[in-house]
Backbone as a ProteinNet text record, in pm:
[ID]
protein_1_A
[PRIMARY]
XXXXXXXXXXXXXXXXXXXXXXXXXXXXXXXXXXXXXXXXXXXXXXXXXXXXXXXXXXXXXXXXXXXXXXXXXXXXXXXXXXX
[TERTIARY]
70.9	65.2	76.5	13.3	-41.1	103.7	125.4	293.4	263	91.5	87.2	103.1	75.1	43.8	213.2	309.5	437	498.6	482.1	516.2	499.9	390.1	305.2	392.5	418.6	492	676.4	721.7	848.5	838.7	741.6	723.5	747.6	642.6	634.1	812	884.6	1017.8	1166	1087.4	1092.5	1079.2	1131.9	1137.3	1155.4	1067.7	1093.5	939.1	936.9	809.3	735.7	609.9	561.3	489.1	488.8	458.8	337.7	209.6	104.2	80	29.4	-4.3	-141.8	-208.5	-369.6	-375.1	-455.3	-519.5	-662.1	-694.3	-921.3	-875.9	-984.9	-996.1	-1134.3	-1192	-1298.4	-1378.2	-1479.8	-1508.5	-1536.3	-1513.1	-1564.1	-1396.4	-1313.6	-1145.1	-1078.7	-1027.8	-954.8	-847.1	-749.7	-670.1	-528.3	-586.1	-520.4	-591.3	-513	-574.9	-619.3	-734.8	-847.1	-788.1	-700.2	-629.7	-538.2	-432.3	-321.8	-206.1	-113.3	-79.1	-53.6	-80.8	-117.8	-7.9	94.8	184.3	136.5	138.4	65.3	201.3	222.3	328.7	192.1	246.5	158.9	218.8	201.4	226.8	101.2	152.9	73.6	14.7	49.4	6.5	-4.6	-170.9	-161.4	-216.7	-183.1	-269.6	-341.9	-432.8	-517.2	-561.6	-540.2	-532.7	-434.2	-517.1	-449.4	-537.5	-583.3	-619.8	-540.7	-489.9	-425.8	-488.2	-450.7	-527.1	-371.1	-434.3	-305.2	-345.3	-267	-307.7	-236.7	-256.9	-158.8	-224.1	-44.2	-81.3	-5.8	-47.5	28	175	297.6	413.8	490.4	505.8	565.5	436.5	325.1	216.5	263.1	343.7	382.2	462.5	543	599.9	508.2	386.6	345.7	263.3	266.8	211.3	61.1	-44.1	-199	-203.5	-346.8	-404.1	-309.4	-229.4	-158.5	-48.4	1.9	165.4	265.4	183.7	282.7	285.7	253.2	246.1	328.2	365.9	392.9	371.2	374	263.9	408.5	394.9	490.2	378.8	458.8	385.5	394	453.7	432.6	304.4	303.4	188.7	55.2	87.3	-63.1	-12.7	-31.5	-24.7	-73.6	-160.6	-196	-122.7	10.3	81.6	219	248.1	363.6	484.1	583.6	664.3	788.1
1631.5	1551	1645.1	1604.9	1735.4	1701.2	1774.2	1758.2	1696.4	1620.8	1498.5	1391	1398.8	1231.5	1246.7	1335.9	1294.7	1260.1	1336.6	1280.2	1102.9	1073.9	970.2	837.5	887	791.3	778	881.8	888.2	835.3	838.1	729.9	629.6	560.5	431.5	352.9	440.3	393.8	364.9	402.3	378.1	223.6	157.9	29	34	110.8	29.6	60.6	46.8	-2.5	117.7	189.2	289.6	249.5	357	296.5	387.5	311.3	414.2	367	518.3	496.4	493	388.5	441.9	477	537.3	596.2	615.6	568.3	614.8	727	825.4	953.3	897.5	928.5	952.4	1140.1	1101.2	1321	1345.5	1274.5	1350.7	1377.8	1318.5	1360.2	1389.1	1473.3	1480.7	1517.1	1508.3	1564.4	1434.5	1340.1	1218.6	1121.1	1025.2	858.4	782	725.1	631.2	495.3	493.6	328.2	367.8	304.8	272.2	395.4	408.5	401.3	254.5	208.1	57.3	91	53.4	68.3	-72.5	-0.4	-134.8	-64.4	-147.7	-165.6	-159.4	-52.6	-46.9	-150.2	-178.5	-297.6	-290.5	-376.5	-360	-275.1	-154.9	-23.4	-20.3	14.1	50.7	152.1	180.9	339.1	309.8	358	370.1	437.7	535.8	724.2	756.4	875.6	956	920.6	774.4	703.6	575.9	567	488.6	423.4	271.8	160.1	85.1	75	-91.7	-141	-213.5	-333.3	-279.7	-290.5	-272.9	-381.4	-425.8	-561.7	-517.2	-577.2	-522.4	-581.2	-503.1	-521.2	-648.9	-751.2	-801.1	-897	-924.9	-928.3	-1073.4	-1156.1	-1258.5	-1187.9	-1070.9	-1028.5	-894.6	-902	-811.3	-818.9	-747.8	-820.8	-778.7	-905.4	-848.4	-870.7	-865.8	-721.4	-537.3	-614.6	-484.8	-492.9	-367.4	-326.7	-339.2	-324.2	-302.3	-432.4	-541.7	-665.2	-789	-880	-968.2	-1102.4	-1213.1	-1306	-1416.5	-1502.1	-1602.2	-1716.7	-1873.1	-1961.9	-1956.3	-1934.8	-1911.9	-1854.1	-1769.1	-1633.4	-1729.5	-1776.1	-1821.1	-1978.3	-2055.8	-2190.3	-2272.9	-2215.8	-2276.7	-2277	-2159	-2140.6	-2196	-2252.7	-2338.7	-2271.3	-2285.1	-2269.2	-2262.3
-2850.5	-2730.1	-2609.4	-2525.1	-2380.6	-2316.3	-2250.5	-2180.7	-2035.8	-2003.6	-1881	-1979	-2086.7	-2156.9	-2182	-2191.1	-2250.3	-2111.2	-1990.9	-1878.3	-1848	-1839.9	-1819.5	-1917.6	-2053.2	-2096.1	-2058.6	-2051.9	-1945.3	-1856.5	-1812.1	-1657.7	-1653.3	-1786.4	-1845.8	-1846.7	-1852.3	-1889.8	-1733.4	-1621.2	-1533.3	-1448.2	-1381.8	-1397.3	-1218.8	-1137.4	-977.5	-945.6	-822.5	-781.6	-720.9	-697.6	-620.8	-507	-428.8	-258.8	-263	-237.1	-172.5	-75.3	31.3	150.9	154.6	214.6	254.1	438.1	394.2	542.6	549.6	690.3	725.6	810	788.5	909.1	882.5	1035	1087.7	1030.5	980.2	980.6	1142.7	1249	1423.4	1427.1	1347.2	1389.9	1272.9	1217.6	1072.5	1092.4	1235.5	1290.8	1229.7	1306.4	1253	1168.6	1131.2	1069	1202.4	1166.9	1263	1205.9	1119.8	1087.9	1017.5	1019.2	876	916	857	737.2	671.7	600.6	520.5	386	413.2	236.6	173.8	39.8	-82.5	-174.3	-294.9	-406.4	-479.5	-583.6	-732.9	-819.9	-886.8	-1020.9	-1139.6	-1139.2	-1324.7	-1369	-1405	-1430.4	-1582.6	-1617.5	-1790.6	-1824.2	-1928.7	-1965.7	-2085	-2096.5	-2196.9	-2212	-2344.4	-2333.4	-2265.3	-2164.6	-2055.1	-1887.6	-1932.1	-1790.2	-1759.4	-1630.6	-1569.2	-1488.8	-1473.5	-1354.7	-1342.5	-1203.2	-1162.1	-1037	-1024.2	-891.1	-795.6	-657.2	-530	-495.8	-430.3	-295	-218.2	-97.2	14.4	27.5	68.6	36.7	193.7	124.2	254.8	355.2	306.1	381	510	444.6	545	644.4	652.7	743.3	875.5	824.6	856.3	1026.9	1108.7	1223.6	1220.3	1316.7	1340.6	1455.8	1502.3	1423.2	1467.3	1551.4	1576.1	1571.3	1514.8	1503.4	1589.5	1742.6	1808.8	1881.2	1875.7	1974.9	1892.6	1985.8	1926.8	1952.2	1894	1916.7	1925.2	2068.6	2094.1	2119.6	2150.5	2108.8	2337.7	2417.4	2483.5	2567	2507.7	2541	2468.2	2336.3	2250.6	2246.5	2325.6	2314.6	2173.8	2079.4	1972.7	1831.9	1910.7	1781.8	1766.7	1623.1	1659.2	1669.6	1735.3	1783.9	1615.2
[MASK]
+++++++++++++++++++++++++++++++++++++++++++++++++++++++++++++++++++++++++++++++++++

């Protein structure tokens, strides 16, 4: 057994959740991210062999603000929203 596939199943025995980050760069800017950082939760992770798949959803998505991070949305300011 290759000493990633013995890793890989040690892993398996691990029981919390992994955080990936996504990020877009633009190729006119590679300096920074053109969107995100976006954290998703991995889950249902299987192996078959020494290949791995799983699902990410985004962590928290009812708490999350749009389209921007930094604003916040009152029923004041947006009359259509309920209070």
């Amino acid at each position: 057994m290759a000493q990633r596939e013995r890793r890989l199943r040690a892993a398996q025995g691990v029981r919390e959740y992994i955080s990936v980050l996504y990020r877009e760069y633009l190729n006119s800017d590679l300096t920074e991210p053109a969107y995100g950082p976006v954290e998703f939760e991995l889950r249902e992770v299987k192996m078959v062999g020494t290949s791995l798949s799983g699902t990410v959803v985004v962590k928290n998505l009812q708490n999350k603000r749009f389209p921007r991070i930094t604003k916040n949305y009152d029923y004041v300011q947006f009359p259509s929203l309920l209070p």
